[in-house]
N, C-alpha and C positions, 0 to 999 in steps of 0.2 A: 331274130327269128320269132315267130307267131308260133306257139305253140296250141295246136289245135284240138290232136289225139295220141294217143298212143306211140302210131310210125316217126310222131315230130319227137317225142321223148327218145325214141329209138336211136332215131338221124343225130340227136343231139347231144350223144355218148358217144355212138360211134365217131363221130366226126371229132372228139377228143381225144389224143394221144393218150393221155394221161390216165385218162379209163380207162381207156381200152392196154394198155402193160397191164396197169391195176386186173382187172378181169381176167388176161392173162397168166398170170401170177398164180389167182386163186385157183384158176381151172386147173392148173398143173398137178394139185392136190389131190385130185382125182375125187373128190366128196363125194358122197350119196347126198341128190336132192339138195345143191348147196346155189346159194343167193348170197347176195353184194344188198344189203338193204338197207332201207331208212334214209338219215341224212347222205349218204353217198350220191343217190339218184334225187331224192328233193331238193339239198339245198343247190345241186348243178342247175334245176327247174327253174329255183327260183332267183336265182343269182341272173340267168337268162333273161327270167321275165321281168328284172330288175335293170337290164341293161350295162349288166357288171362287166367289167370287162378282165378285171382278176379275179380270179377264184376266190371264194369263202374259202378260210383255213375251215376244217371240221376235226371234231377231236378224234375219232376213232374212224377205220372203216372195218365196220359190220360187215362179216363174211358169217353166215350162218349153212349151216347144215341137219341133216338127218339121221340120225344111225343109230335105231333101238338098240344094237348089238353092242354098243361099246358105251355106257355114261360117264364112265371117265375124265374128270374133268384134266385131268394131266395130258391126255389125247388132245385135250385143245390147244393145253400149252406146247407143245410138241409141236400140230400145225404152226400155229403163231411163229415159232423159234423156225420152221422150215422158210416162211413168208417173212420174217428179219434179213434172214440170209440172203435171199433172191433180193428184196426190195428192202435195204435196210431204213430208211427215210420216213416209210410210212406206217402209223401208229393202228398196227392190225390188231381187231377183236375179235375171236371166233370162238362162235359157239355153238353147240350140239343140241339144237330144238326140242331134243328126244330125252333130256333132261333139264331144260328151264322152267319145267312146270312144277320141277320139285321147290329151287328157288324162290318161285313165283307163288307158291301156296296156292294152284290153280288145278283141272283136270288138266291131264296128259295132251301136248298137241301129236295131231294128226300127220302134220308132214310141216316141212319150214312154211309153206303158204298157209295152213293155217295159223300159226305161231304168228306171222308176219297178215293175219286179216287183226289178230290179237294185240296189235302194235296200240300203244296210247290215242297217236290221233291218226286220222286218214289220210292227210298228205304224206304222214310217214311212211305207213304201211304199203311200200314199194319195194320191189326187188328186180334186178337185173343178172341175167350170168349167160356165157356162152354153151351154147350146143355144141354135139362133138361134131358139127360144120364150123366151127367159131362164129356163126349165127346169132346178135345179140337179141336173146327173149326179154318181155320186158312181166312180171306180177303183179298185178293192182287188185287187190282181192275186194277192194270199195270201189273201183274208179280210179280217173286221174282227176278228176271233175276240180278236187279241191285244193290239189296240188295246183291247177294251172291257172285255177282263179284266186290262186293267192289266199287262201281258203285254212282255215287249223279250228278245229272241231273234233271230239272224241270218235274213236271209232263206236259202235255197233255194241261192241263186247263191252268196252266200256261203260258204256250206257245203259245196257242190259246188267250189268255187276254191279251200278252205281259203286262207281268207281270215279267219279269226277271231280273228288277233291285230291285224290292222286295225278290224274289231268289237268289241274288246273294247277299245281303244285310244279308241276314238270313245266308248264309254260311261263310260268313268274320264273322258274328258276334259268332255262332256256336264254327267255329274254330274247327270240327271233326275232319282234317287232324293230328293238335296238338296230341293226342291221336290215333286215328285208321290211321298210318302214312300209309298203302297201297291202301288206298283210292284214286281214281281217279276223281277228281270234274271236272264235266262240266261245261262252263260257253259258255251263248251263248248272 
């Protein structure tokens, strides 16, 4: 598949089983403002544009959310242990946007799209979740531009925080090239 815009990202989840339980699952949760992001939706992209035909193992999937009212970090683990039980197989990490700025020694984010424009690099900073139609939306708060040219370059926030020996630290460590060898990393 030619991945062009947006709707091909779209067609290209939906039309896997395996997301779509995954998405499933999470939605059940009933979150405020909750996203599947990062490697969950990139490295499917790129494993695509790669002509893979088995899926990249990924270590976590990134189920994030919203909710000033509760920073609780035990609330996540509670999620998590609810998402064990339904789906015990897969290695879920969830977490509450509306306190990783304390973690992150950064200002408060706005909603999980912000938190998720705040991601290391732009191919990352993706998110996916169903509407209450099961409708799948898809957040690129950069683009897909870089996600589908094979593309890893800081975000915006990044680069404005000169933060780019933290970026660039993450991708020696990463090592995506290893695996998705037409990848083009920026380093600035």
């Amino acid at each position: 598949m030619y991945i062009r815009n947006e709707s091909d990202i779209i067609r290209l989840i939906e039309h896997d089983r395996w997301m779509m339980d995954i998405l499933h699952h999470a939605k059940s949760l009933d979150l405020p403002d909750w996203w599947i992001c990062a490697g969950f939706v990139r490295s499917k992209v790129w494993d695509e544009l790669h002509g893979f035909t088995i899926r990249t193992q990924i270590p976590d999937i990134d189920v994030i959310y919203y909710d000033p009212s509760d920073l609780n970090e035990e609330t996540e683990k509670r999620y998590e242990e609810r998402l064990r039980v339904l789906y015990p197989t897969i290695p879920w990490s969830i977490k509450n946007e509306a306190r990783m700025h304390i973690g992150n020694n950064v200002l408060a984010y706005e909603s999980s799209t912000d938190a998720i424009s705040k991601f290391p690099e732009t191919a990352s900073a993706l998110g996916v979740k169903l509407d209450s139609n099961d409708h799948l939306i898809l957040t690129a708060p950069h683009g897909i531009h870089d996600v589908i040219h094979l593309e890893v370059r800081p975000t915006p926030y990044f680069l404005e925080n000169q933060l780019t020996t933290l970026y660039e630290e993450r991708i020696r460590k990463k090592d995506w090239k290893s695996t998705w060898t037409k990848l083009k990393i920026f380093y600035f």
